[in-house]
MOPAC internal coordinates of N, CA, C and O (Angstrom, degrees):
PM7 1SCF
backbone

  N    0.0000 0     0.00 0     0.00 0    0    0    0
  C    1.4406 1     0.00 0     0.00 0    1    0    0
  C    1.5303 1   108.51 1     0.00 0    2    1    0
  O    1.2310 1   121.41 1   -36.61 1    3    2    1
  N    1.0527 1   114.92 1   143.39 1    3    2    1
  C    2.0219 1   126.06 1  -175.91 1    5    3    2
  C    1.3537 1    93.03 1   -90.09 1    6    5    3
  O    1.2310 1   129.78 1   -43.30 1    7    6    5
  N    1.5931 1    98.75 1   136.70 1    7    6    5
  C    1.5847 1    94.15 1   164.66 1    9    7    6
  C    1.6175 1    96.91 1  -139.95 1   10    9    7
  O    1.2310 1   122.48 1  -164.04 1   11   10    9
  N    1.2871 1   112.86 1    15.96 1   11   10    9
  C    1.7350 1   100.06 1   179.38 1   13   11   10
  C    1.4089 1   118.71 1   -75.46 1   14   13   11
  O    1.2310 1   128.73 1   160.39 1   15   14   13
  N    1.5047 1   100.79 1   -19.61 1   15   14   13
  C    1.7177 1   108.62 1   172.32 1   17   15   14
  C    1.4657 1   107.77 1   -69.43 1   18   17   15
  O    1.2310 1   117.61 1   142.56 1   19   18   17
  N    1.5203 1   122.15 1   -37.44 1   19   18   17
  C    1.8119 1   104.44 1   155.54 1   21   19   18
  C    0.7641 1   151.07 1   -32.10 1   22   21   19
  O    1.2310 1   128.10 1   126.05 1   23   22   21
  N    1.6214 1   102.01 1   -53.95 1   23   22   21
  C    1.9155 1   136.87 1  -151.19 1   25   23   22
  C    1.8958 1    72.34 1   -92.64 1   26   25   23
  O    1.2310 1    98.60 1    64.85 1   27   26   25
  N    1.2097 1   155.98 1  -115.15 1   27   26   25
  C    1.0931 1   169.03 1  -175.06 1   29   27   26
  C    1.6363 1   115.67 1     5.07 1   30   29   27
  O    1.2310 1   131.95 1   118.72 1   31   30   29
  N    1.4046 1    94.53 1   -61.28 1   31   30   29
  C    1.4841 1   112.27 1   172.85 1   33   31   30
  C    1.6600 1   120.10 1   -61.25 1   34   33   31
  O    1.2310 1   131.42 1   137.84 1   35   34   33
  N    1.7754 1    95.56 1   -42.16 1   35   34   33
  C    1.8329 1    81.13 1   156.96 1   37   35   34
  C    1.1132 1   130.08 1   -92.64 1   38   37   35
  O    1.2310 1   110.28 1   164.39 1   39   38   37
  N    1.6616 1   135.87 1   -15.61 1   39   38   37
  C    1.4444 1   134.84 1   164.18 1   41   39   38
  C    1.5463 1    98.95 1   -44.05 1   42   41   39
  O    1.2310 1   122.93 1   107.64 1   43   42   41
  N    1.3949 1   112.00 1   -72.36 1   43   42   41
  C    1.9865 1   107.83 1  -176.94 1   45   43   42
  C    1.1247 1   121.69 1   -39.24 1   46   45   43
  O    1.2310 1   122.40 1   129.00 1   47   46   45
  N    1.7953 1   113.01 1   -51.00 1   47   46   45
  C    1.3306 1   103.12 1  -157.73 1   49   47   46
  C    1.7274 1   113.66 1   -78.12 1   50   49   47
  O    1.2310 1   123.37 1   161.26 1   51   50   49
  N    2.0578 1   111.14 1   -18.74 1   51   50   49
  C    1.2797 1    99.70 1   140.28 1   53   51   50
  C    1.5073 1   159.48 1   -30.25 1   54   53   51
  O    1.2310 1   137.06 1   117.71 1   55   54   53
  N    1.8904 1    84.55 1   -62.29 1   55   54   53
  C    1.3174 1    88.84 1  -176.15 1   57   55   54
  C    1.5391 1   115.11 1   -81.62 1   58   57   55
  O    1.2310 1   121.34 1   174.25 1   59   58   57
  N    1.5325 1   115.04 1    -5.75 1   59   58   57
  C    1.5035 1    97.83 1   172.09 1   61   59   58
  C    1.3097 1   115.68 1  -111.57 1   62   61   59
  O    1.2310 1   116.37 1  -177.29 1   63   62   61
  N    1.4392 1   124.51 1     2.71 1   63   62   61
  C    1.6586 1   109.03 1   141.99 1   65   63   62
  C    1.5777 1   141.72 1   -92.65 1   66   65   63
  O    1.2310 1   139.01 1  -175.49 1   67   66   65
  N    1.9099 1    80.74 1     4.51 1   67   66   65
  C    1.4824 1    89.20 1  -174.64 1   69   67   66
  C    1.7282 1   139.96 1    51.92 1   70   69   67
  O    1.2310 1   131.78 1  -155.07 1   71   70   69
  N    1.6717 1    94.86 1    24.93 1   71   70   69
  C    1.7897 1   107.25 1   169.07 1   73   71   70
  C    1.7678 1    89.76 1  -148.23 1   74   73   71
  O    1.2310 1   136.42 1     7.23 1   75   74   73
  N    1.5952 1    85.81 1  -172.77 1   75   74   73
  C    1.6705 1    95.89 1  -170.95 1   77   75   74
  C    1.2009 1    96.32 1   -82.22 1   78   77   75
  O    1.2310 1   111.02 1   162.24 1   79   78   77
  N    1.3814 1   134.50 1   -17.76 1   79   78   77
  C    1.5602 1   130.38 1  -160.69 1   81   79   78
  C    1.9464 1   101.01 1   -72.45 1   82   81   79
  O    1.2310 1   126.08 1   150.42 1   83   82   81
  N    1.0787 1   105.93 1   -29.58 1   83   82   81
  C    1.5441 1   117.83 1  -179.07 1   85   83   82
  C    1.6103 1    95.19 1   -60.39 1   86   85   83
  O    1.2310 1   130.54 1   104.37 1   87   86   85
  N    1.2260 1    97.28 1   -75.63 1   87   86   85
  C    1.2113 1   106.39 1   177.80 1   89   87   86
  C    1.6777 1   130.20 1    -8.59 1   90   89   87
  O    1.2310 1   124.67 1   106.23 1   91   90   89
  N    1.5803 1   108.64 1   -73.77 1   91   90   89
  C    1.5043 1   132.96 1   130.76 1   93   91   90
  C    1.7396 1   101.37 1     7.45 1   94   93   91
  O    1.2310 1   137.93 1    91.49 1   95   94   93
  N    1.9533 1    82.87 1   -88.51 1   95   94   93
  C    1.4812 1    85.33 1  -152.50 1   97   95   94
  C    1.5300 1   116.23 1   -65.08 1   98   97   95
  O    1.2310 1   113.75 1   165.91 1   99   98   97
  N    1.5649 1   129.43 1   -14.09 1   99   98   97
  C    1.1874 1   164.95 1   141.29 1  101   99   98
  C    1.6959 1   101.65 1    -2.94 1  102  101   99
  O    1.2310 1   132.41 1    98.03 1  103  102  101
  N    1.4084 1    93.63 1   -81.97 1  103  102  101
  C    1.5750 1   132.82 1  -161.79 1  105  103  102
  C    1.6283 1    90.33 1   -59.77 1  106  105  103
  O    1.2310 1   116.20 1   121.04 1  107  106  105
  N    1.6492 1   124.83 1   -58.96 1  107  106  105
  C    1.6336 1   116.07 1  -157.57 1  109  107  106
  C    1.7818 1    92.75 1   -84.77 1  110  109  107
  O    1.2310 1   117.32 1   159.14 1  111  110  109
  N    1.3198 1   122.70 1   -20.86 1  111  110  109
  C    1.9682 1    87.89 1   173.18 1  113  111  110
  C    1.1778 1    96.75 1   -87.72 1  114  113  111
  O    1.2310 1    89.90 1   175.32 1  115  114  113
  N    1.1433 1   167.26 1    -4.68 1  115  114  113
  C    1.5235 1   162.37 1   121.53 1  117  115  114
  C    1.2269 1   115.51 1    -3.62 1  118  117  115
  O    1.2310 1   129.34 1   130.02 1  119  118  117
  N    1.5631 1    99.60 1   -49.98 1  119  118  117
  C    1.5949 1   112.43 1  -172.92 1  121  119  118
  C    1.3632 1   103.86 1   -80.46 1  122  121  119
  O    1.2310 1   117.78 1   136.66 1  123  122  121
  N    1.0146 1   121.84 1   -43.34 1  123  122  121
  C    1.5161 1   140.77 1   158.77 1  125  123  122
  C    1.3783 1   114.68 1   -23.61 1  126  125  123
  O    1.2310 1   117.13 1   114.09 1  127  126  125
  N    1.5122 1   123.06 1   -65.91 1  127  126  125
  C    0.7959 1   132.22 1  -145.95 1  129  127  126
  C    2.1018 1    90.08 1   -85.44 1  130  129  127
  O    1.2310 1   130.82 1   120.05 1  131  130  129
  N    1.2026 1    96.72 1   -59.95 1  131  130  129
  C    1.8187 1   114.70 1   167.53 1  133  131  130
  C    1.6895 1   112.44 1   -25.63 1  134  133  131
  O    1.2310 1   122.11 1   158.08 1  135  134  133
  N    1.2090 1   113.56 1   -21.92 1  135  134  133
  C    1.2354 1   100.78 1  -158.15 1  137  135  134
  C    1.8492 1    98.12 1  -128.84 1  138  137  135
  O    1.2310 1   122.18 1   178.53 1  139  138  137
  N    1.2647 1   113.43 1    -1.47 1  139  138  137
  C    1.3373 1   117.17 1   159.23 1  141  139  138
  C    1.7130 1   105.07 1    92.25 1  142  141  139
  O    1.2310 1   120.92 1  -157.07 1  143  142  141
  N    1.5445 1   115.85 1    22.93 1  143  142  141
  C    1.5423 1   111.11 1  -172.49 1  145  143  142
  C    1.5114 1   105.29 1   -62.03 1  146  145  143
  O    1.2310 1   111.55 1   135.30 1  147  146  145
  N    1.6578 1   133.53 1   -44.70 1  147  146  145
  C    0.8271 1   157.16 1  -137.21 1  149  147  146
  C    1.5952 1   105.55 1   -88.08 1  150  149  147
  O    1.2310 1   132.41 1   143.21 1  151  150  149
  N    1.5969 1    93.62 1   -36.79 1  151  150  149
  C    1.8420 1    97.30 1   175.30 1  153  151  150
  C    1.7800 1   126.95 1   -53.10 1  154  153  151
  O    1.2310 1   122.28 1   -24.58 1  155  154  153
  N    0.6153 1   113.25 1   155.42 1  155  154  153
  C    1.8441 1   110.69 1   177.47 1  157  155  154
  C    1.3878 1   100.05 1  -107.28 1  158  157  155
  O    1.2310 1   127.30 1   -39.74 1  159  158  157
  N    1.2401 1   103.55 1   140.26 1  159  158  157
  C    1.9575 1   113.21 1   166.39 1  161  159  158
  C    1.6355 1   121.29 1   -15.36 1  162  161  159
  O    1.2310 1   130.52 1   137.25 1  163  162  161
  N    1.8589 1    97.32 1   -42.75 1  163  162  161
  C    1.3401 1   108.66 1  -136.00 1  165  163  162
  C    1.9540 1    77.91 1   -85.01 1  166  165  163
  O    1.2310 1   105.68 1  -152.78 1  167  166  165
  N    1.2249 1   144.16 1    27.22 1  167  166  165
  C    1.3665 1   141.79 1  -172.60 1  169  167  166
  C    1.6072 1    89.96 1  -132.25 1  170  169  167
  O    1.2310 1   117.53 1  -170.76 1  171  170  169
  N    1.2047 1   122.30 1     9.24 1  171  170  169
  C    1.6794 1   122.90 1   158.80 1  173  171  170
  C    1.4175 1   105.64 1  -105.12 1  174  173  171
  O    1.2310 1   116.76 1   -67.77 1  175  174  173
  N    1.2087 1   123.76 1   112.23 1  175  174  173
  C    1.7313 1   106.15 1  -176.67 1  177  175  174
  C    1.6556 1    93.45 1   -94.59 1  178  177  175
  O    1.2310 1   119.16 1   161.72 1  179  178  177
  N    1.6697 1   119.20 1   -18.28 1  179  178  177
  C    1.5991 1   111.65 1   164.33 1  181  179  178
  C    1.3990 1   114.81 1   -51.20 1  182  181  179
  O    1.2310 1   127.13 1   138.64 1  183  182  181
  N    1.0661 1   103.89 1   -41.36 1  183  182  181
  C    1.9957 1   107.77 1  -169.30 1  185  183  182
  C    1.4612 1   111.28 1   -83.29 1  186  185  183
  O    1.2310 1   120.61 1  -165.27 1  187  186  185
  N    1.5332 1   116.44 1    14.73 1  187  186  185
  C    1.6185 1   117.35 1   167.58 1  189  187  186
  C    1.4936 1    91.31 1  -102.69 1  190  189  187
  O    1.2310 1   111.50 1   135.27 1  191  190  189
  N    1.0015 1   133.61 1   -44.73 1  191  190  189
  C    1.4452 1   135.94 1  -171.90 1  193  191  190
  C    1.2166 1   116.11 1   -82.00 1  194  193  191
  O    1.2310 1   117.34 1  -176.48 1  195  194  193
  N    1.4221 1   122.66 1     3.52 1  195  194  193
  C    1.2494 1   121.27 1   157.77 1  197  195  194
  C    1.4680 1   107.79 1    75.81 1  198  197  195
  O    1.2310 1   122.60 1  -146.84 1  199  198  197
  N    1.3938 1   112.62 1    33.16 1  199  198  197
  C    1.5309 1   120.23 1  -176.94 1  201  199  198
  C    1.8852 1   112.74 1  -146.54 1  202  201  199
  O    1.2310 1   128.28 1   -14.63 1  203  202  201
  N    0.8262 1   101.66 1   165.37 1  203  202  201
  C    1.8219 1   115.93 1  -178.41 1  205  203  202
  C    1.2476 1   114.06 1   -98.07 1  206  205  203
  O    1.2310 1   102.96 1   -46.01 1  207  206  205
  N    1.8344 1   148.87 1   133.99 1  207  206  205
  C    1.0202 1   140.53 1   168.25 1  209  207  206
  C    1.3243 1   129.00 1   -28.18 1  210  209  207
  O    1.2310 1   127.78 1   153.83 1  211  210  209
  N    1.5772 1   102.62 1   -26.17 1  211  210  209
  C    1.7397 1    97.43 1   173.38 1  213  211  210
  C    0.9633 1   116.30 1   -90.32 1  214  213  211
  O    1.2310 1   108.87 1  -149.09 1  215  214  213
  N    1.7712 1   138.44 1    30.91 1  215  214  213
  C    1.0977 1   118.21 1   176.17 1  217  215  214
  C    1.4888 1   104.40 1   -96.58 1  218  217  215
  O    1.2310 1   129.94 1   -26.85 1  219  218  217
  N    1.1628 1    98.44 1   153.15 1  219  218  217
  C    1.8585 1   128.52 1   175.96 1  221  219  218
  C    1.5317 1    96.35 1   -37.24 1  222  221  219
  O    1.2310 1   119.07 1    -6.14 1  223  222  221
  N    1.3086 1   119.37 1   173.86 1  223  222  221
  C    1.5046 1   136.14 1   164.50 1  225  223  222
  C    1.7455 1   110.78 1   -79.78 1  226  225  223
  O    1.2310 1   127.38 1   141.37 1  227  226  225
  N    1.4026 1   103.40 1   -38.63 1  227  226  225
  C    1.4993 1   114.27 1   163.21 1  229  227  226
  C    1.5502 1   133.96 1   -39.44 1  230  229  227
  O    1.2310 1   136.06 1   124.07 1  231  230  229
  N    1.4891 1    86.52 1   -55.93 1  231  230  229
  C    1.6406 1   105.62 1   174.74 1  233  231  230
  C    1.8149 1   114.29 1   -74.98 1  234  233  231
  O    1.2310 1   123.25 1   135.24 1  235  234  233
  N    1.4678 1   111.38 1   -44.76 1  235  234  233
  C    1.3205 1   115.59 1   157.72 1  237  235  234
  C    1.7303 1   120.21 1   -11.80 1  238  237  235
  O    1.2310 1   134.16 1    94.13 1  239  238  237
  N    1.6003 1    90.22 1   -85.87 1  239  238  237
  C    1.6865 1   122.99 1  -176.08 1  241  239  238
  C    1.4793 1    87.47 1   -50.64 1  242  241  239
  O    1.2310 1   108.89 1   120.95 1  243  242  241
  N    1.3726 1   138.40 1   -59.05 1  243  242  241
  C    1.5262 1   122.21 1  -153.38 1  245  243  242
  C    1.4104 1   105.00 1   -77.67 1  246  245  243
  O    1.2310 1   116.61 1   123.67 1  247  246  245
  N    1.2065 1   124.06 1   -56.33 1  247  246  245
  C    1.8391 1   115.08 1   142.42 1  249  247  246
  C    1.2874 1    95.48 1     3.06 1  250  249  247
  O    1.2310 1   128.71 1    72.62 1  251  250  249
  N    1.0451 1   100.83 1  -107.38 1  251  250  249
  C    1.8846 1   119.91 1  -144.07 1  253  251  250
  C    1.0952 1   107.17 1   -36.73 1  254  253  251
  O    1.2310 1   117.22 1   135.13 1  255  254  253
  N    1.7851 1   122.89 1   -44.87 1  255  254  253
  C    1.2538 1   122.11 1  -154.88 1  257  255  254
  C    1.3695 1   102.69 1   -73.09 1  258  257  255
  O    1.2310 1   124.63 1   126.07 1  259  258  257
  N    1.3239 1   108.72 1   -53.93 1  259  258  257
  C    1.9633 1   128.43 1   174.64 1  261  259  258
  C    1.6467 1   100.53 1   -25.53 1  262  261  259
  O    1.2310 1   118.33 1   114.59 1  263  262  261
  N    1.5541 1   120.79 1   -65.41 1  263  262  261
  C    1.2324 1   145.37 1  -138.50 1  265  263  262
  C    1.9494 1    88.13 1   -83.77 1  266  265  263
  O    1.2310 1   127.09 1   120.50 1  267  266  265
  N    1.2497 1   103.96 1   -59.50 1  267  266  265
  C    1.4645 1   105.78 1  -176.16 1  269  267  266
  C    1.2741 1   123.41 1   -62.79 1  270  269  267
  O    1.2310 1   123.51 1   152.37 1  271  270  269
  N    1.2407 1   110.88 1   -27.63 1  271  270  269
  C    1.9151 1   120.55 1  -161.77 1  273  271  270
  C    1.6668 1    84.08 1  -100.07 1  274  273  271
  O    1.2310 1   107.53 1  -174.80 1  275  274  273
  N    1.2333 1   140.86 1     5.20 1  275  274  273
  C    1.4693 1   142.61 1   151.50 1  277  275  274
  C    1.5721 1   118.13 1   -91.40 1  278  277  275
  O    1.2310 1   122.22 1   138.50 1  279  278  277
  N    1.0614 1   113.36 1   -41.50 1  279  278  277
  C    1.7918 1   118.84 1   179.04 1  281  279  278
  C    1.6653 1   112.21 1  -102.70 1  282  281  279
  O    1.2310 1   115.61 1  -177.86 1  283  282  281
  N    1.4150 1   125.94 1     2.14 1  283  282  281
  C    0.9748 1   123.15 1  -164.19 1  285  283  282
  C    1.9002 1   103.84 1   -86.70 1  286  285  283
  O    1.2310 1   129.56 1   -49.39 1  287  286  285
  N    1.6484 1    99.18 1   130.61 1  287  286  285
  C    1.4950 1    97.51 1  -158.08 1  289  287  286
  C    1.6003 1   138.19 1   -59.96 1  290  289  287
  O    1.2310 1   133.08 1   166.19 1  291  290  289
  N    1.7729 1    92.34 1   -13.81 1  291  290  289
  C    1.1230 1   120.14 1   146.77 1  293  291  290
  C    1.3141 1   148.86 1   -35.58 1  294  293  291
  O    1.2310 1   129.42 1   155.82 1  295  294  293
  N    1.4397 1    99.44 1   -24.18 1  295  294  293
  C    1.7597 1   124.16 1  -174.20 1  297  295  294
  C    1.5859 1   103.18 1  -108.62 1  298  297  295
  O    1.2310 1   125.92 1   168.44 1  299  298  297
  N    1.4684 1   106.22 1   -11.56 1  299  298  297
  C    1.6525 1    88.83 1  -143.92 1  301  299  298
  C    1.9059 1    84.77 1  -125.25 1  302  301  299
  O    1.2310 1   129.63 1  -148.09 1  303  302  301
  N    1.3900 1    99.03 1    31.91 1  303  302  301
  C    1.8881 1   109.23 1   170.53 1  305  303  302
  C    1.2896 1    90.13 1   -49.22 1  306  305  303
  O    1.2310 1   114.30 1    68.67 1  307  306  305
  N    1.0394 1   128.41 1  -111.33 1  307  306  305
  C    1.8102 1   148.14 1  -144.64 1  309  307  306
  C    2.0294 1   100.27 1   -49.37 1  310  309  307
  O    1.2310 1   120.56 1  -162.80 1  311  310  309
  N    1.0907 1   116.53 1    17.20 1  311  310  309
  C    1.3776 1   108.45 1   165.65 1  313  311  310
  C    1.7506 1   125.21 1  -102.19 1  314  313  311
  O    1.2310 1   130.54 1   -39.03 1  315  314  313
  N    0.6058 1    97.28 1   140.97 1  315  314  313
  C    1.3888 1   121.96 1  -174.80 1  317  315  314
  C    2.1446 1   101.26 1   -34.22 1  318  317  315
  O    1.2310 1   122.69 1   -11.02 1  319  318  317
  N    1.1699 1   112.45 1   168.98 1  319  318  317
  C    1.9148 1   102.14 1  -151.10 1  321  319  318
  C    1.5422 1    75.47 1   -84.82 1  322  321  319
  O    1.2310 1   112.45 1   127.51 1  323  322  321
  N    1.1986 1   131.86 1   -52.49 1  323  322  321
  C    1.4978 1   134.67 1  -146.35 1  325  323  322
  C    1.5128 1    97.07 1   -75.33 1  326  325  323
  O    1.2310 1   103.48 1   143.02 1  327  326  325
  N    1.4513 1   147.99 1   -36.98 1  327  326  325
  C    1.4568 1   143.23 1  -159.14 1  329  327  326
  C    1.4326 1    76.49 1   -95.84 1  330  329  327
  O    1.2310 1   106.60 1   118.44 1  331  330  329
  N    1.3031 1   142.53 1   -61.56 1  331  330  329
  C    1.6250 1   136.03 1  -174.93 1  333  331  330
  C    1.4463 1   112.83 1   -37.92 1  334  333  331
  O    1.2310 1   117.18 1   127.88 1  335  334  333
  N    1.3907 1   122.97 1   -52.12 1  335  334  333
  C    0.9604 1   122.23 1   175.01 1  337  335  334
  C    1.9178 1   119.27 1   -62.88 1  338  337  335
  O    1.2310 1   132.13 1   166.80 1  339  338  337
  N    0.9826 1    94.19 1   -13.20 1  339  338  337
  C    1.4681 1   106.30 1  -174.01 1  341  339  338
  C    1.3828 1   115.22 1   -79.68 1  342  341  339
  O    1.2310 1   125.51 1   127.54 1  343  342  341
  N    1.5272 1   107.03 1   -52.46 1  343  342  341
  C    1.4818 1   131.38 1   175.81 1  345  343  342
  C    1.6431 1   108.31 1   -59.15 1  346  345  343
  O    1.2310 1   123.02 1   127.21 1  347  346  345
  N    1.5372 1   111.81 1   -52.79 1  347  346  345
  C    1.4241 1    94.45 1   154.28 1  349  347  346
  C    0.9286 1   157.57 1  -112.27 1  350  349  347
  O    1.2310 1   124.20 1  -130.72 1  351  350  349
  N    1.7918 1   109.55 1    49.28 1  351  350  349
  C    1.3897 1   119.03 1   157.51 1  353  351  350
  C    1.7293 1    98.75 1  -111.82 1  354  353  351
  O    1.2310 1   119.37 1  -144.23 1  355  354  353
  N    1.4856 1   118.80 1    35.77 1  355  354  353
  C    1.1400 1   113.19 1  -166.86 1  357  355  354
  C    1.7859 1    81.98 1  -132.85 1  358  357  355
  O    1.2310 1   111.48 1   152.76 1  359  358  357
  N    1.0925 1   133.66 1   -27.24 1  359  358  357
  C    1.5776 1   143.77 1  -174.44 1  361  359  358
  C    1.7451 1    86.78 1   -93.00 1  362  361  359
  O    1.2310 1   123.20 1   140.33 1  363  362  361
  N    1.5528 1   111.47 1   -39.67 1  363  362  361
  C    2.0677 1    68.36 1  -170.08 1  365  363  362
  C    1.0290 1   113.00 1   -77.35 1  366  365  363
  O    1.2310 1   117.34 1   138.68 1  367  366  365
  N    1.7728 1   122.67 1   -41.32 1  367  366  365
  C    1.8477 1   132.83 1   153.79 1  369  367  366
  C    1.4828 1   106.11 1     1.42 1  370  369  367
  O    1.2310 1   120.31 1   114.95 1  371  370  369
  N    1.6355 1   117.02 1   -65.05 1  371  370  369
  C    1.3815 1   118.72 1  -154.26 1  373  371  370
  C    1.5486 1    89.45 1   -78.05 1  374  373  371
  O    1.2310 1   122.29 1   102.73 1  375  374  373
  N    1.5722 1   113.22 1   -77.27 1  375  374  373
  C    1.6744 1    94.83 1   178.94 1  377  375  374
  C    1.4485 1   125.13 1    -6.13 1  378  377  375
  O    1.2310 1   125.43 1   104.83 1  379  378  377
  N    1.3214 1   107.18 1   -75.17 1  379  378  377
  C    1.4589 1   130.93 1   170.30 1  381  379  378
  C    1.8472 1   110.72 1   -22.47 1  382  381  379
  O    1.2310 1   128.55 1   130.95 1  383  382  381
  N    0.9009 1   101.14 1   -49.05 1  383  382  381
  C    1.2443 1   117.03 1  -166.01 1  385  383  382
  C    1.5655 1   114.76 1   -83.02 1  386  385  383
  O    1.2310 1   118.82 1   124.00 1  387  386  385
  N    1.3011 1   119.85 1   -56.00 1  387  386  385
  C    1.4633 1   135.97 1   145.16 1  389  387  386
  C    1.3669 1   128.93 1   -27.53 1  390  389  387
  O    1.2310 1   128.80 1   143.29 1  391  390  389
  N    1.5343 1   100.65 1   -36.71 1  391  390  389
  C    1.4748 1   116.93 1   178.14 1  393  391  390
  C    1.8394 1   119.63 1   -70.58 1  394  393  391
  O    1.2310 1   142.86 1   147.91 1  395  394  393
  N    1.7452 1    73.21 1   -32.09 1  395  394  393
  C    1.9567 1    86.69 1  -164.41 1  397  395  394
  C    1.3515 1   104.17 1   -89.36 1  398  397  395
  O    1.2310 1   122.86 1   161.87 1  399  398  397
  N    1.0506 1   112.13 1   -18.13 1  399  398  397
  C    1.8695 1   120.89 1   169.11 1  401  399  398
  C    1.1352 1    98.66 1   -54.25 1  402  401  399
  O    1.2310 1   116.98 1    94.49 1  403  402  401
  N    1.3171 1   123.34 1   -85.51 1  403  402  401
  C    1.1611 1   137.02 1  -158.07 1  405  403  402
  C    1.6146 1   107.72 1   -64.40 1  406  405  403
  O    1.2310 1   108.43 1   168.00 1  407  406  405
  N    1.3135 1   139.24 1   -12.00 1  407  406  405
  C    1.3238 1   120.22 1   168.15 1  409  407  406
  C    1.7689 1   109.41 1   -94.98 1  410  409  407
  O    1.2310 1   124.97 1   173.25 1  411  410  409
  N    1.7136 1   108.07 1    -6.75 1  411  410  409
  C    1.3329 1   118.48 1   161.58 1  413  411  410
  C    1.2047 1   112.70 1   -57.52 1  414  413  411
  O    1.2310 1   121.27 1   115.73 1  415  414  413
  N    1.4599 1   115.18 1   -64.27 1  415  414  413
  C    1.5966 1   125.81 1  -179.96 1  417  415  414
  C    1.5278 1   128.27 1   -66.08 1  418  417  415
  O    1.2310 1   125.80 1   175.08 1  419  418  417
  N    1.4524 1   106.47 1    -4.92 1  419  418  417
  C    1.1988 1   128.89 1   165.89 1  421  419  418
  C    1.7586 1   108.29 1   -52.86 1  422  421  419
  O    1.2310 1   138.95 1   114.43 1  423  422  421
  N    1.8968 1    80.86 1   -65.57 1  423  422  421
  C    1.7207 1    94.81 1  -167.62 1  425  423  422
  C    1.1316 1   137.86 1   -74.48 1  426  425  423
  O    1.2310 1   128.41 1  -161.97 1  427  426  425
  N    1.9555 1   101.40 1    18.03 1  427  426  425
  C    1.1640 1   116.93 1  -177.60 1  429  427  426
  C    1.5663 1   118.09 1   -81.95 1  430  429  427
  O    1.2310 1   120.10 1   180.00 1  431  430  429

């Protein structure tokens, strides 16, 4: 568990309100910050693929393929400009996402 986003968050929020109440408020975006509230989805590239870090390399690839051979822009000619446009900012996401797995699992 991180706790330097605590220890940090209350030294500042002390020293720049100059009471303990800073402090306080210091200490909970610290905690905040420690615990990843602040992150967006899009910093899970598992949670575009509709999967959990423990999945296999197997399950990965079948992900992707499922996910891609549905949004891939190729498929999605005869749709309308606005769902097209959708589908592919929804195919590069997954790329995107696929990509970052795999240079994760690289660095294992």
């Amino acid at each position: 568990m991180r706790w330097y986003g605590k220890l940090l968050g209350f030294v500042a929020g002390w020293l720049l309100m100059r009471h303990p109440a800073g402090g306080l408020i210091g200490l909970l975006i610290g905690h905040a910050l420690d615990v990843d509230w602040f992150k967006s989805p899009r910093d899970n590239p598992y949670a575009v693929l509709g999967l959990t870090s423990e999945a296999s390399d197997a399950e990965i690839d079948q992900a992707y393929r499922r996910l891609i051979s549905q949004y891939h822009p190729d498929r999605t000619g005869g749709l309308a400009e606005e769902l097209r446009r959708q589908a592919e900012k929804k195919a590069r996401d997954i790329n995107t996402a696929y990509d970052r797995i795999k240079v994760l699992r690289k660095r294992r």
